[in-house]
N, C-alpha and C positions, 0 to 999 in steps of 0.2 A: 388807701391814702397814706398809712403808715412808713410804705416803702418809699415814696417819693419822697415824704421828710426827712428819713433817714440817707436818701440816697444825693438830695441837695446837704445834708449836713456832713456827710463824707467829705463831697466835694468842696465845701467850703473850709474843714479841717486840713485838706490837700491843698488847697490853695493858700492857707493861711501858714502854713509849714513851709509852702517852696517860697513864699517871702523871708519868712524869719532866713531861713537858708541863705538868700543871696544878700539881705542886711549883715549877715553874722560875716559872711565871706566878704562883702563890700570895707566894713569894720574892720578886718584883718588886712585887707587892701592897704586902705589908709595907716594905718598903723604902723603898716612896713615902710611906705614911702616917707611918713615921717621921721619914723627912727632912723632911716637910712638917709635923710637930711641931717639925719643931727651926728651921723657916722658913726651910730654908735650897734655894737655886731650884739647879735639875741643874747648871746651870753653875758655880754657887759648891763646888759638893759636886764635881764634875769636875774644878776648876783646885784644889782641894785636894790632890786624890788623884791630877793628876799623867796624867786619861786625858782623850778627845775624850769632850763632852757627848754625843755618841750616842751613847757608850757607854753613858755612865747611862742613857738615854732607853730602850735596845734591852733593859738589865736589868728596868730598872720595867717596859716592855710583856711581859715574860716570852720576847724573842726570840732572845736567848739565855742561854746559861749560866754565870755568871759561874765564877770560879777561885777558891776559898778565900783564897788572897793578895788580890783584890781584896775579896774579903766583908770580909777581915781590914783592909783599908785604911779602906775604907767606913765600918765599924764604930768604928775610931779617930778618922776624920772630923768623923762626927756624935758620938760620945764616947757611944757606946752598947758594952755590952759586945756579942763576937761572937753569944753567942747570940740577944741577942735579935733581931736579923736571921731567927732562925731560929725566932722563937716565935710560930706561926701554924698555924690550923688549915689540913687541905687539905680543901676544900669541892670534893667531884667534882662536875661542872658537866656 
């Protein structure tokens, strides 16, 4: 019986990873289409908020996960409230 626990709990680590994955990249989606409403290029939106443009670059491509403090910077940046950073559907892919 051991193996079965362990081997649904694999699976449920695996599955709970390829979510965060396609939230983290959705997150980055939205972020780009905003900032690119507000026409402002990763470097302008970077040297505002104080980080290296690949940071922005590695947010938008969803590679990795930004910090609520930086959403929160972001969000002020563009002069968008926080949530809407976060108002996006997750489209499983």
């Amino acid at each position: 019986m051991p193996h079965i626990f362990l081997f649904s709990l694999t699976n449920f680590v695996a599955v709970r990873k390829a979510v965060n994955e396609i939230f983290i990249k959705e997150f980055g989606e939205n972020l780009r289409r905003i900032r690119l409403n507000k026409k402002l290029s990763m470097q302008t939106l970077a040297h505002i908020i104080n980080v290296e443009y690949s940071q922005i670059s590695r947010i938008e491509l969803g590679k990795i996960n930004t910090t609520i403090s930086t959403a929160y910077e972001i969000a002020k940046a563009l002069e968008v409230p926080l949530n809407e950073l976060f108002n996006f559907q997750i489209l499983e892919k």
